[in-house]
C-alpha positions as CSV (number, residue, x, y, z in Angstrom):
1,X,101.9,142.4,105.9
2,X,98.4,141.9,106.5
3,X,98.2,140.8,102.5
4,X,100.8,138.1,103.2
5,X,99.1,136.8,106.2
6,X,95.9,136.0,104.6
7,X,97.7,134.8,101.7
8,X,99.4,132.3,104.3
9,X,96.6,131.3,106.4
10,X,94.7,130.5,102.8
11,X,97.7,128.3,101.7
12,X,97.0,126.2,104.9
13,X,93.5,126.2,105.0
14,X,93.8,124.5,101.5
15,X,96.3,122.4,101.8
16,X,94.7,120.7,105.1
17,X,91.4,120.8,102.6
18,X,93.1,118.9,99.5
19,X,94.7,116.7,101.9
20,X,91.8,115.5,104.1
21,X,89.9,115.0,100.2
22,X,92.4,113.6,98.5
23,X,93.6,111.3,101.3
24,X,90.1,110.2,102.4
25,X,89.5,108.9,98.3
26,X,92.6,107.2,98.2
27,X,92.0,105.4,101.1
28,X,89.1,103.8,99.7
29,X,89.6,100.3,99.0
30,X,93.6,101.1,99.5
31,X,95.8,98.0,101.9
32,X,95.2,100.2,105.2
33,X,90.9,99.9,104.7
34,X,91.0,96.5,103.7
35,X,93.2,96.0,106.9
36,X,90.9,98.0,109.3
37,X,87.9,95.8,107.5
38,X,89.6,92.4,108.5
39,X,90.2,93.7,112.1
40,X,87.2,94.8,112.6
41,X,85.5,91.6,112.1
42,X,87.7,89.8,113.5
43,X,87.9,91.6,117.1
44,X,84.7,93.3,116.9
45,X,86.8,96.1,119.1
46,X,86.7,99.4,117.1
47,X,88.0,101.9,119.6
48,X,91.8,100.3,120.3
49,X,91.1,99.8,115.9
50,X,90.7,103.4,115.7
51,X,93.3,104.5,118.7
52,X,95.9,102.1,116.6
53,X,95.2,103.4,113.0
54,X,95.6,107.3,114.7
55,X,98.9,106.6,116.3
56,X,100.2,104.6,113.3
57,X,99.6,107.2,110.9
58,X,100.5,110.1,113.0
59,X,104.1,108.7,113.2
60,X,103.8,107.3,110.1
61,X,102.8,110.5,107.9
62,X,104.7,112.6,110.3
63,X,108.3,111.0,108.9
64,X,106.7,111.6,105.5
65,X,105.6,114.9,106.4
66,X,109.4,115.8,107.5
67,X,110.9,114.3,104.0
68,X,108.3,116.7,102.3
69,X,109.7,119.8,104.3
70,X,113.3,118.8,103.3
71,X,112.9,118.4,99.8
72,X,112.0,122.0,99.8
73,X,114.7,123.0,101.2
74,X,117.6,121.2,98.9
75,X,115.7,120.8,95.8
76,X,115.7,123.6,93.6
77,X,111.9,125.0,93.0
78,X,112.5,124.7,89.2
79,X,113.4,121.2,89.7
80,X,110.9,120.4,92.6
81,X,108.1,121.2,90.3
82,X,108.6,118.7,87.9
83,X,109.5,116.2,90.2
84,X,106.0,117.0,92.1
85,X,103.9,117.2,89.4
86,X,105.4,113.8,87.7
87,X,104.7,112.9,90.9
88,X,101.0,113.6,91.2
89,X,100.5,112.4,87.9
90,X,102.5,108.9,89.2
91,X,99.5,109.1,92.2
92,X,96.6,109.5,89.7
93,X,97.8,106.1,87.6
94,X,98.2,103.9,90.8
95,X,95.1,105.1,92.3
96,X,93.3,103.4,89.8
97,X,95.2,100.3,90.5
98,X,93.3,97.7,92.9
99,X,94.6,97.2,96.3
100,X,94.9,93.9,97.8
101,X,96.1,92.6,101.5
102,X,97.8,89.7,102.1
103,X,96.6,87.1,104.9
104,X,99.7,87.1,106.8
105,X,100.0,91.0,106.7
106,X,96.6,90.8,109.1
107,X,98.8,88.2,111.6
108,X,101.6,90.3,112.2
109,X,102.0,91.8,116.0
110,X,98.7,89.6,116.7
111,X,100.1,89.1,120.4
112,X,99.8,92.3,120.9
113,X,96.4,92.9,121.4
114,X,94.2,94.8,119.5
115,X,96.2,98.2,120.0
116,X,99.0,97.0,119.6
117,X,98.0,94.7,116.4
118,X,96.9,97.7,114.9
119,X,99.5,99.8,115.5
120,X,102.2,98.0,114.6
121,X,100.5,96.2,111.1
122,X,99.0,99.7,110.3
123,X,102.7,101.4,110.3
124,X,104.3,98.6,108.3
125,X,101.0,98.5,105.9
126,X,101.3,101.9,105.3
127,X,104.9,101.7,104.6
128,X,105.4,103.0,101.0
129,X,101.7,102.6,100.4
130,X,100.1,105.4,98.5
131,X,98.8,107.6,101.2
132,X,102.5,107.9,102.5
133,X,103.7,109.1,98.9
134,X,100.9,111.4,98.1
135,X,101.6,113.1,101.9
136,X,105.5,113.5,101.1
137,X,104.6,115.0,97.6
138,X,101.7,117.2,99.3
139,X,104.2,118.2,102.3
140,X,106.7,119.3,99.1
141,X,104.1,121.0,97.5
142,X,102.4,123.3,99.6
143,X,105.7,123.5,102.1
144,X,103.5,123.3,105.2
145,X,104.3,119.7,106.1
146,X,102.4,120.2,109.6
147,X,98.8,121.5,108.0
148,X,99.0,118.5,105.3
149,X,99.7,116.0,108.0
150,X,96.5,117.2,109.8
151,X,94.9,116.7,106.7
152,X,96.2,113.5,105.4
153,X,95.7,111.9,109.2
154,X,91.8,113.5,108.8
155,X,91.8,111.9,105.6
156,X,92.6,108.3,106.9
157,X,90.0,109.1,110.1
158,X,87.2,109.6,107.6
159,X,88.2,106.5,105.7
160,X,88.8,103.9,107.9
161,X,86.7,104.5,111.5
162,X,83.7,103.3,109.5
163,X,85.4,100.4,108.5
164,X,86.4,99.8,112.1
165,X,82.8,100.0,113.3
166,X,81.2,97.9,110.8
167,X,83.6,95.2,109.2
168,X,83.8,94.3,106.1
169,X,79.7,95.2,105.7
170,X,80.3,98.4,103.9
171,X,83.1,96.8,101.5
172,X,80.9,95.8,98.9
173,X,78.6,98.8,99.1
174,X,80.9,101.7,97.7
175,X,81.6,102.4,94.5
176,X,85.4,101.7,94.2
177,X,85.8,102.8,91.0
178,X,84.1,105.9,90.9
179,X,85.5,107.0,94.3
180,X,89.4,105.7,92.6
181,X,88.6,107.7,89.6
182,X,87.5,110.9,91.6
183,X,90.8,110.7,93.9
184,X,93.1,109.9,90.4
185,X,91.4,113.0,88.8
186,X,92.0,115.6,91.7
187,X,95.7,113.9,91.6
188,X,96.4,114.8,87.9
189,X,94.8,117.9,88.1
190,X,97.2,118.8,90.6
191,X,100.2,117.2,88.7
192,X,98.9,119.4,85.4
193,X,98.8,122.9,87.3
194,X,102.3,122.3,89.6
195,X,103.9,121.5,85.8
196,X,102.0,124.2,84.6
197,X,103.4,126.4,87.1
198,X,100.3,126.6,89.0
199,X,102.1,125.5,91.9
200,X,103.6,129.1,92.7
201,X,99.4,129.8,93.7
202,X,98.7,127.0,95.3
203,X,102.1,126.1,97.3
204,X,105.2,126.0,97.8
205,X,106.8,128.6,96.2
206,X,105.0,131.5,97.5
207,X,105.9,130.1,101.1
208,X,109.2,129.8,99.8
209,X,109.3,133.1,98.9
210,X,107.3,134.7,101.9
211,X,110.2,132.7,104.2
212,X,112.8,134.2,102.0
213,X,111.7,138.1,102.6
């Protein structure tokens, strides 16, 4: 009992670790920075920035939070494995891919206010977008959808309130490439070991299983 406990709390503590770390890299130069960069110096307001980009993601990562926790529950594991660790290894290859944001992306919900602005074109930016994905896969994988959406929400945090308190300043500063390269390497890493069958160590089949006893 004890034994299973700690084996629990462990599986959370690390999957609110990988999805802080993983999130925050591929955040980096993804559509949701370089949308918190524009707003930032255009409104020079970064607290309603920051309260928008929180809310946004919350809701946002919380629906792909919830289609993580269902996919363990319909898919087979067997299956579920290979679909996860394709798609982590899917997430490593369009890391590396350059993100850019359309003009009129930044205009939508401008009426708004800043709040509001950021709210609204935060959700919709983030839509699909690759932060959304890897939370879904990460929800599937470690089957605690709740722990990984702390993480992935942290993740964001870490990212973008810099960018909301200093513009587009710090843009040309980091290293993209390195920090895409770091992000796409902890992604296939995971992708390997879930195919690999790591994934009964590391996720979401020993929850499975502690749920099933």
């Amino acid at each position: 009992m004890v034994n299973r406990l700690w084996t629990g709390l462990g599986i959370l503590v690390e999957s609110v670790f990988v999805s802080t770390g993983v999130v925050a890299l591929a955040e980096i130069g993804d559509k949701t920075q370089l949308l918190a960069f524009i707003l930032a110096a255009r409104s020079k307001k970064p607290v309603p920035i920051i309260l928008g980009i929180i809310a946004a993601t919350i809701v946002n990562h919380g629906l792909a939070g919830a289609l993580g926790a269902w996919l363990t529950t319909t898919v087979s594991p067997e299956i579920l494995r290979w679909v996860l660790g394709l798609s982590f290894i899917g997430m490593a290859i369009w890391t590396m891919i350059p993100d850019k944001i359309e003009e009129e992306e930044t205009q939508v919900a401008k009426k708004f206010g800043v709040f509001g602005a950021t709210l609204i074109t935060f959700f919709l930016a983030e839509m699909g977008d690759k932060t959304q994905i890897a939370t879904v896969v990460m929800a599937a994988h470690y089957a605690a959808p709740l722990a990984v959406v702390i993480g992935t929400t942290l993740g964001m945090l870490i990212a973008d309130v810099p960018a909301a308190f200093v513009g587009d300043k710090l843009a040309n500063k980091i290293p993209m490439k390195l920090v895409h390269s770091i992000a796409a390497a902890i992604f296939a890493l995971l992708g390997i070991a879930t195919l690999l069958g790591a994934g009964s160590k590391l996720g979401f089949q020993s929850l499975k299983r502690q749920r099933h006893r």
